[in-house]
Biopython code that builds the backbone (N, CA, C, O; Angstrom):
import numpy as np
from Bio.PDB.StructureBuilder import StructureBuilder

atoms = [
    (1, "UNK", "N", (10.935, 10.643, 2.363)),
    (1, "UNK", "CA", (10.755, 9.259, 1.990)),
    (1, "UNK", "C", (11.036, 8.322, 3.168)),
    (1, "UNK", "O", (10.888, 7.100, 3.159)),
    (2, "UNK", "N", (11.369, 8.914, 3.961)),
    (2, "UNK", "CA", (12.073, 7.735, 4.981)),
    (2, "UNK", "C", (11.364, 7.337, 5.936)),
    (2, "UNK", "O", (11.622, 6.386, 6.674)),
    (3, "UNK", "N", (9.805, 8.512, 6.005)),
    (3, "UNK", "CA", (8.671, 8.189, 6.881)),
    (3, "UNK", "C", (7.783, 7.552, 6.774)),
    (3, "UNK", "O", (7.135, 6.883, 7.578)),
    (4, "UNK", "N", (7.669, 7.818, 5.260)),
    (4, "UNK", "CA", (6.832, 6.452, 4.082)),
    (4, "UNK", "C", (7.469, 5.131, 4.483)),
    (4, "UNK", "O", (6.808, 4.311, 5.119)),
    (5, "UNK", "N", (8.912, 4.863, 4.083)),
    (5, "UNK", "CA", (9.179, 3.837, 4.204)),
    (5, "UNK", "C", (9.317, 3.101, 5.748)),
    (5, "UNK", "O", (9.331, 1.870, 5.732)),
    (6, "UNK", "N", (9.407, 3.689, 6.901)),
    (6, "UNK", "CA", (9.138, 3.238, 7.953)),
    (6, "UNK", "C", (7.115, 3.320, 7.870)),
    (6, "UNK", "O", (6.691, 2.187, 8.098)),
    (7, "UNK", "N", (6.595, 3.769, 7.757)),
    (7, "UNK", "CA", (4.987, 3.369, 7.881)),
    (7, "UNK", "C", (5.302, 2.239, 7.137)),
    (7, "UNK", "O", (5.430, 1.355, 7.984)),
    (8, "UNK", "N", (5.566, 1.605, 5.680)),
    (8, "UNK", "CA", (5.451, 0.721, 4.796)),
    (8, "UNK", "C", (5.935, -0.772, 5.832)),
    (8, "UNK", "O", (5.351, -1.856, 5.841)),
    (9, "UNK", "N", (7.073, -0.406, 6.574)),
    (9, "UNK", "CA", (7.838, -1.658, 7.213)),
    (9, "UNK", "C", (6.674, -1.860, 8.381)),
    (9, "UNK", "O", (6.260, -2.940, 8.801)),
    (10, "UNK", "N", (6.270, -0.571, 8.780)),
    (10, "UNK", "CA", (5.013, -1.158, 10.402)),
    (10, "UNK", "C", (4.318, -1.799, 9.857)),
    (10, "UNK", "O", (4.336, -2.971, 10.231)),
    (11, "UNK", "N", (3.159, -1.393, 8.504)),
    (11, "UNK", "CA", (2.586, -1.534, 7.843)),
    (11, "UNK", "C", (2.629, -3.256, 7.634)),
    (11, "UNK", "O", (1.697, -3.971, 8.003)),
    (12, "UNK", "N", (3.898, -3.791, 6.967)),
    (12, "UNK", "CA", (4.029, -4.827, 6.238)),
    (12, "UNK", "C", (4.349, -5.919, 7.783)),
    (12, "UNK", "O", (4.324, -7.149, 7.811)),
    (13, "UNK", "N", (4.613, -5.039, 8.854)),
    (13, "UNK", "CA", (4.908, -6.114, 9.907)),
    (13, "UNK", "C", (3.245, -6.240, 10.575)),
    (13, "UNK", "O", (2.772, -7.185, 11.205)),
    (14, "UNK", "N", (3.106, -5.964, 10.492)),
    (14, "UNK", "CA", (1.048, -5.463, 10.703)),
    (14, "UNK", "C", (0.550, -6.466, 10.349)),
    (14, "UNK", "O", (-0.008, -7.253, 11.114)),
    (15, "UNK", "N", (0.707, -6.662, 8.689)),
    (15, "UNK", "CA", (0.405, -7.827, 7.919)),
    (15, "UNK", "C", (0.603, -9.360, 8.293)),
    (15, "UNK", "O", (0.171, -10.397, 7.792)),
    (16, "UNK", "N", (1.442, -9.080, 9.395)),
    (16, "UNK", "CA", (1.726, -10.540, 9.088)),
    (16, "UNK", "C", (1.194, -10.763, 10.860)),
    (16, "UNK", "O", (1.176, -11.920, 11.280)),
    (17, "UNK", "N", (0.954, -10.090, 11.417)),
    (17, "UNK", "CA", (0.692, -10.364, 12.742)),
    (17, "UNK", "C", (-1.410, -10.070, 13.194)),
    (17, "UNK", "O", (-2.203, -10.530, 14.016)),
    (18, "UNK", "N", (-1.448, -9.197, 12.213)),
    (18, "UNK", "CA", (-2.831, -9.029, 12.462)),
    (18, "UNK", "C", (-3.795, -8.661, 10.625)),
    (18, "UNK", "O", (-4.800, -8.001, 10.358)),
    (19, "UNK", "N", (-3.320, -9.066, 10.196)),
    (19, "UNK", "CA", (-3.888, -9.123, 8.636)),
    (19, "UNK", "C", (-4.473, -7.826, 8.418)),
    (19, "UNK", "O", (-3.885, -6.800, 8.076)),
    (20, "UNK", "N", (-6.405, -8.086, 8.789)),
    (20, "UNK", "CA", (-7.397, -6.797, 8.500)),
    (20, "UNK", "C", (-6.620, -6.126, 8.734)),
    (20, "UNK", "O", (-6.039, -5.717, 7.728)),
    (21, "UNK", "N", (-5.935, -5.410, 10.479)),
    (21, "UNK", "CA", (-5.421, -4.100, 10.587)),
    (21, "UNK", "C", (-4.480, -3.979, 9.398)),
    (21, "UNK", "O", (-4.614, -3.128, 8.518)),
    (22, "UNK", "N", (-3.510, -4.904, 9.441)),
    (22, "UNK", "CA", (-2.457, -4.623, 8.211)),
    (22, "UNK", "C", (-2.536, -3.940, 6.911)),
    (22, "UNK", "O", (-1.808, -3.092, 6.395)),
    (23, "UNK", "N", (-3.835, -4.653, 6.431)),
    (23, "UNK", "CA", (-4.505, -4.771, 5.136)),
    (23, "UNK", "C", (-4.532, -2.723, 4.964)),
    (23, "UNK", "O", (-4.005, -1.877, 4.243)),
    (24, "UNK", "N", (-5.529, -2.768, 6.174)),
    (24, "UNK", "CA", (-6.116, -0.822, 6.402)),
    (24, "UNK", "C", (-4.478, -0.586, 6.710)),
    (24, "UNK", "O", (-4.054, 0.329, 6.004)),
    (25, "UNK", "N", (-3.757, -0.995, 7.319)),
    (25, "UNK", "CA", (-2.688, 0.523, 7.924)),
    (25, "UNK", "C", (-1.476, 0.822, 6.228)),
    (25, "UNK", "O", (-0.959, 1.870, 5.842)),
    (26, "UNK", "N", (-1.423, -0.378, 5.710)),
    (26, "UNK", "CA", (-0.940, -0.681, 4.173)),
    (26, "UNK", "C", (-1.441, 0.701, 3.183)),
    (26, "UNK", "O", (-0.886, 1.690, 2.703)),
    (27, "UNK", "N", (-3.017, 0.034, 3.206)),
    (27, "UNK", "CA", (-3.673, 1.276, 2.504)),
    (27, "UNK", "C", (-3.506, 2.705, 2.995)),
    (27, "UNK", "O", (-3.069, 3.555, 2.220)),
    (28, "UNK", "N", (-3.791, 2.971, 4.085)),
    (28, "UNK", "CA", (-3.196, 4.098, 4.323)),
    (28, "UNK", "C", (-1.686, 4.986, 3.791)),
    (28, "UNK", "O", (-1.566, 6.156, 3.429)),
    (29, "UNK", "N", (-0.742, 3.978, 3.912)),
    (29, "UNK", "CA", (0.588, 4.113, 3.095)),
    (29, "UNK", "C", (0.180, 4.315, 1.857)),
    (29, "UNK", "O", (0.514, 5.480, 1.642)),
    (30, "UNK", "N", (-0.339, 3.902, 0.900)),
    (30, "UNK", "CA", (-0.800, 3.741, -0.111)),
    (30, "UNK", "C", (-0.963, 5.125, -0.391)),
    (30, "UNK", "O", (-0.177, 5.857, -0.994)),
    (31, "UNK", "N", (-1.992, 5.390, 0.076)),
    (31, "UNK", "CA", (-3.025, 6.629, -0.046)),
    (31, "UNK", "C", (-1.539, 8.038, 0.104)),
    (31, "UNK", "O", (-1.316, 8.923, -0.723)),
    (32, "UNK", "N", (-1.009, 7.859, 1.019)),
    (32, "UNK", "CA", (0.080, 9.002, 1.330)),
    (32, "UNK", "C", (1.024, 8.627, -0.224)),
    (32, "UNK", "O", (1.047, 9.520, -1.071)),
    (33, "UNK", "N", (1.716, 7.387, -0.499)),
    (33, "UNK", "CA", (2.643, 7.177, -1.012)),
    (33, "UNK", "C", (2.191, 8.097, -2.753)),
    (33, "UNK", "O", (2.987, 8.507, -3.597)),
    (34, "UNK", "N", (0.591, 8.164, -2.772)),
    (34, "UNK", "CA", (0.279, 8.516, -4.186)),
    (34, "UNK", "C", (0.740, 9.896, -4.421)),
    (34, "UNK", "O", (0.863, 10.370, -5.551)),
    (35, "UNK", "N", (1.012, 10.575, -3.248)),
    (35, "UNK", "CA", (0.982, 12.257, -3.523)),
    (35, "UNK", "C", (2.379, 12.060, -3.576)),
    (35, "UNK", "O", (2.707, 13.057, -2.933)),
    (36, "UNK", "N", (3.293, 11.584, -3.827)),
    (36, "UNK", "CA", (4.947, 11.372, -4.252)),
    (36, "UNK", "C", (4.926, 11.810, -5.138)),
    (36, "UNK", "O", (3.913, 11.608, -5.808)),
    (37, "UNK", "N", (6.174, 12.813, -5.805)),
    (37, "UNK", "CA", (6.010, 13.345, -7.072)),
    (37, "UNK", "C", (7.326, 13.167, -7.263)),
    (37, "UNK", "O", (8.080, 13.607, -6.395)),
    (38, "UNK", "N", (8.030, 12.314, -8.729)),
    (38, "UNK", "CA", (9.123, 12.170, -8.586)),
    (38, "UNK", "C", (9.584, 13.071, -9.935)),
    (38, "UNK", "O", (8.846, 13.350, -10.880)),
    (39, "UNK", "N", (10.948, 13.437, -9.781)),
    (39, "UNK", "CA", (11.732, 14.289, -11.206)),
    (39, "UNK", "C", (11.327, 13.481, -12.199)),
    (39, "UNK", "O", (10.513, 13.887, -13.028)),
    (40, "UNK", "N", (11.704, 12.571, -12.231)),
    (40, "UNK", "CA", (11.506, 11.443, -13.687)),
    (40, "UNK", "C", (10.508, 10.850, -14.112)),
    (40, "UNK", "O", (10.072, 9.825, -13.587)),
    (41, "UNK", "N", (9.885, 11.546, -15.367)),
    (41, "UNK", "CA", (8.520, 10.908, -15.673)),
    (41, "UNK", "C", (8.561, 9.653, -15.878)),
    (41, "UNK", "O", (7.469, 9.276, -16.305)),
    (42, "UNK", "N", (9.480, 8.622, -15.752)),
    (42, "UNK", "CA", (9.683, 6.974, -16.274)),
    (42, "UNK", "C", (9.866, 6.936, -14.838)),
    (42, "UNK", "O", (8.939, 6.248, -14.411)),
    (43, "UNK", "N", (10.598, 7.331, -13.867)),
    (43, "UNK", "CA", (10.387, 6.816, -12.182)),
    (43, "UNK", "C", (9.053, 7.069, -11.939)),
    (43, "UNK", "O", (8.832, 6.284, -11.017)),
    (44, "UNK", "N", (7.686, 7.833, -12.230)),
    (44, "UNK", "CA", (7.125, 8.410, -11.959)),
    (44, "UNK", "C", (6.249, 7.116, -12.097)),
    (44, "UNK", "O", (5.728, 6.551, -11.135)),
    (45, "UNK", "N", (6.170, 6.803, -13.114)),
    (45, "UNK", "CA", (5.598, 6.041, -13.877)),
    (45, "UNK", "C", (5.258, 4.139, -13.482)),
    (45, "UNK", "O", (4.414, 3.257, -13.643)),
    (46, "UNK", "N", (6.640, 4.409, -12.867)),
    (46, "UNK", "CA", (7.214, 3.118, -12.490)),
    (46, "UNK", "C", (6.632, 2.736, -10.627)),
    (46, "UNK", "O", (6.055, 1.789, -10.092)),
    (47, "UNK", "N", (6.994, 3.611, -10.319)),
    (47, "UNK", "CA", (6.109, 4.131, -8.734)),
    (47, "UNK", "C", (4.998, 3.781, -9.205)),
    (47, "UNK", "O", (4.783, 2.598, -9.470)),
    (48, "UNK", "N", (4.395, 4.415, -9.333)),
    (48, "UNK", "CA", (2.811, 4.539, -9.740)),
    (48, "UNK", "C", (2.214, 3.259, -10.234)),
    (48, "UNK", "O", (1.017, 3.087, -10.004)),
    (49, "UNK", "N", (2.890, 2.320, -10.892)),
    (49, "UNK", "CA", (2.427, 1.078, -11.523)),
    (49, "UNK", "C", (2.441, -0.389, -10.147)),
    (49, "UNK", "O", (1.755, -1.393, -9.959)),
    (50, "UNK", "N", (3.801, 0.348, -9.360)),
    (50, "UNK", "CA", (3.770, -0.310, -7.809)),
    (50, "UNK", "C", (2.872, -0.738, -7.206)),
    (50, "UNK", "O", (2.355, -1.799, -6.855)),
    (51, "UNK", "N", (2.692, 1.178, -7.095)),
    (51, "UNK", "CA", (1.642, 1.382, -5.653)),
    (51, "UNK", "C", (0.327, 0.873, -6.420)),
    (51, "UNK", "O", (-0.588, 0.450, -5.713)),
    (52, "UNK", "N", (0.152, 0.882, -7.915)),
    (52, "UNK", "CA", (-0.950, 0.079, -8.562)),
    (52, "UNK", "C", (-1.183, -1.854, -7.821)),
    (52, "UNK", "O", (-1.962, -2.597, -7.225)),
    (53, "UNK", "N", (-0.017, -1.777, -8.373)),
    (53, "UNK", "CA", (0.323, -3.188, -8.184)),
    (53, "UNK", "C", (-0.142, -3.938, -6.535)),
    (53, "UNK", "O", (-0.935, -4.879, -6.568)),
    (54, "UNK", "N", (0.322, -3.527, -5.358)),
    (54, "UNK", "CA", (0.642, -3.574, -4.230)),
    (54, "UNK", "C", (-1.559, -3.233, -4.011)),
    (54, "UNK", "O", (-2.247, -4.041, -3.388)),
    (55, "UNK", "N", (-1.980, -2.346, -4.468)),
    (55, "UNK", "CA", (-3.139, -1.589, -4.141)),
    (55, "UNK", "C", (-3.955, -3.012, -4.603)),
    (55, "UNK", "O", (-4.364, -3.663, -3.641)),
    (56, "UNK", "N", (-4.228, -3.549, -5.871)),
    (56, "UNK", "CA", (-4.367, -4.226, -6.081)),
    (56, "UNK", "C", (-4.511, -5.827, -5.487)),
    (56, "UNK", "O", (-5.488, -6.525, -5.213)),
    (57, "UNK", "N", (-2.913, -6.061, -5.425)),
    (57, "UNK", "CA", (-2.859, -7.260, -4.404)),
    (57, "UNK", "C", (-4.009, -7.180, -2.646)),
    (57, "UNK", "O", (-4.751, -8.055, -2.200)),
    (58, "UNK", "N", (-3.756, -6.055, -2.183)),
    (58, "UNK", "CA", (-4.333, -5.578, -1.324)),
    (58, "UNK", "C", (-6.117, -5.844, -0.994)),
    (58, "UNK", "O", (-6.639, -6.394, -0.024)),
    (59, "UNK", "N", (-6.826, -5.144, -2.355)),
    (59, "UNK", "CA", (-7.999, -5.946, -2.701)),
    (59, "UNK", "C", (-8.379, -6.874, -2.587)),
    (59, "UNK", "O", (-9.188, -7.328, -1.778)),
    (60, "UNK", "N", (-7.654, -7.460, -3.683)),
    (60, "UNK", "CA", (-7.724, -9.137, -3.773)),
    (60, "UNK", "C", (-7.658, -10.204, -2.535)),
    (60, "UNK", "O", (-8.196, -11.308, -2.621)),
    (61, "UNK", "N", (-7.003, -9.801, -1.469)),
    (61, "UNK", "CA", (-6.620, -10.564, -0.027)),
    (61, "UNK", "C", (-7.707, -10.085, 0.771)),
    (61, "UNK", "O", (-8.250, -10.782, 1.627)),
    (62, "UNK", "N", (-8.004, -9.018, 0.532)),
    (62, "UNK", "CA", (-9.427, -8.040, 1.344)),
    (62, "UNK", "C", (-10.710, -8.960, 1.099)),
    (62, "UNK", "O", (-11.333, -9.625, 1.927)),
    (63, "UNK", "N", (-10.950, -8.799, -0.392)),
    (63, "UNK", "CA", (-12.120, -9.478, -0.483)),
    (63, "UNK", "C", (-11.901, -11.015, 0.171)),
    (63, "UNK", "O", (-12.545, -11.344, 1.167)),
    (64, "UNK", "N", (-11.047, -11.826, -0.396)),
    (64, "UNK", "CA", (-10.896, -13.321, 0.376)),
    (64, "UNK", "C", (-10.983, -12.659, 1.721)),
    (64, "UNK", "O", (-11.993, -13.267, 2.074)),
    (65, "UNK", "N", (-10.812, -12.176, 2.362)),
    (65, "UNK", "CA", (-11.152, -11.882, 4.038)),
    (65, "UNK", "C", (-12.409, -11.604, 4.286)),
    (65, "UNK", "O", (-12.969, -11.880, 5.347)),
    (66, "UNK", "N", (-12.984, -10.988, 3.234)),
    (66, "UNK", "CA", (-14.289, -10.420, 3.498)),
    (66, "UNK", "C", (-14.331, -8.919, 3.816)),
    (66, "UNK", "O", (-15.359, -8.249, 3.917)),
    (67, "UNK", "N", (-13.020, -8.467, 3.966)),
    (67, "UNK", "CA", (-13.216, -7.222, 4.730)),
    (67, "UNK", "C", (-13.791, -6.098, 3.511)),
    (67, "UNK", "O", (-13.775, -4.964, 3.989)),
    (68, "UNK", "N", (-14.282, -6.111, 2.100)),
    (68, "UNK", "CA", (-14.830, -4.982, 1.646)),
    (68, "UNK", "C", (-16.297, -5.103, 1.419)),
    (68, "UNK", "O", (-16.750, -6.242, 1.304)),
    (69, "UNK", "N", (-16.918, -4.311, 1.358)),
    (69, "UNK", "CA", (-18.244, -4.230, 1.392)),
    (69, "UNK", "C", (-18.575, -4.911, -0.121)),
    (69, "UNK", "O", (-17.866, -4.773, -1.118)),
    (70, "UNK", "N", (-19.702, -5.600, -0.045)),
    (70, "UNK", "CA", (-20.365, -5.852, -1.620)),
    (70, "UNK", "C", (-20.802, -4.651, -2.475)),
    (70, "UNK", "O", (-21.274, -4.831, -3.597)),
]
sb = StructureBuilder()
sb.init_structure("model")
sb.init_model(0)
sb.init_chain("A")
sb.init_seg("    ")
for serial, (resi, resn, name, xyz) in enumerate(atoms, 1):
    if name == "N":
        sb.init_residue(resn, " ", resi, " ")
    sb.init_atom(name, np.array(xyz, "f"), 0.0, 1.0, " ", f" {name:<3s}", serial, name[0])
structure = sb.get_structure()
């Protein structure tokens, strides 16, 4: 977890200095963070509604940028 969460901090410092890249190096985290498998089906659950959440927001700032395809 601690490699996730250092990509997540480059990631989120990314964001604020160069957006698009941010936006992609984010998703990338994303994409790794999904194969997490936690003991607790309610942590499991709760993760998962996050990285929903966060994936989401992500979109939404993408398209206002323009950066996804029609």
């Amino acid at each position: 977890m601690d490699r996730h969460a250092a990509a997540m901090r480059l990631a989120g410092r990314r964001l604020g200095v160069d957006e698009p890249n941010g936006i992609q190096a984010m998703r990338q985290v994303l994409r790794h963070l999904r194969g997490v498998r936690m003991e607790d089906d309610s942590d499991q659950r709760i993760f998962l509604g996050l990285i929903g959440q966060l994936q989401k927001a992500l979109d939404e700032r993408a398209e206002q940028l323009e950066l996804l395809p029609n």
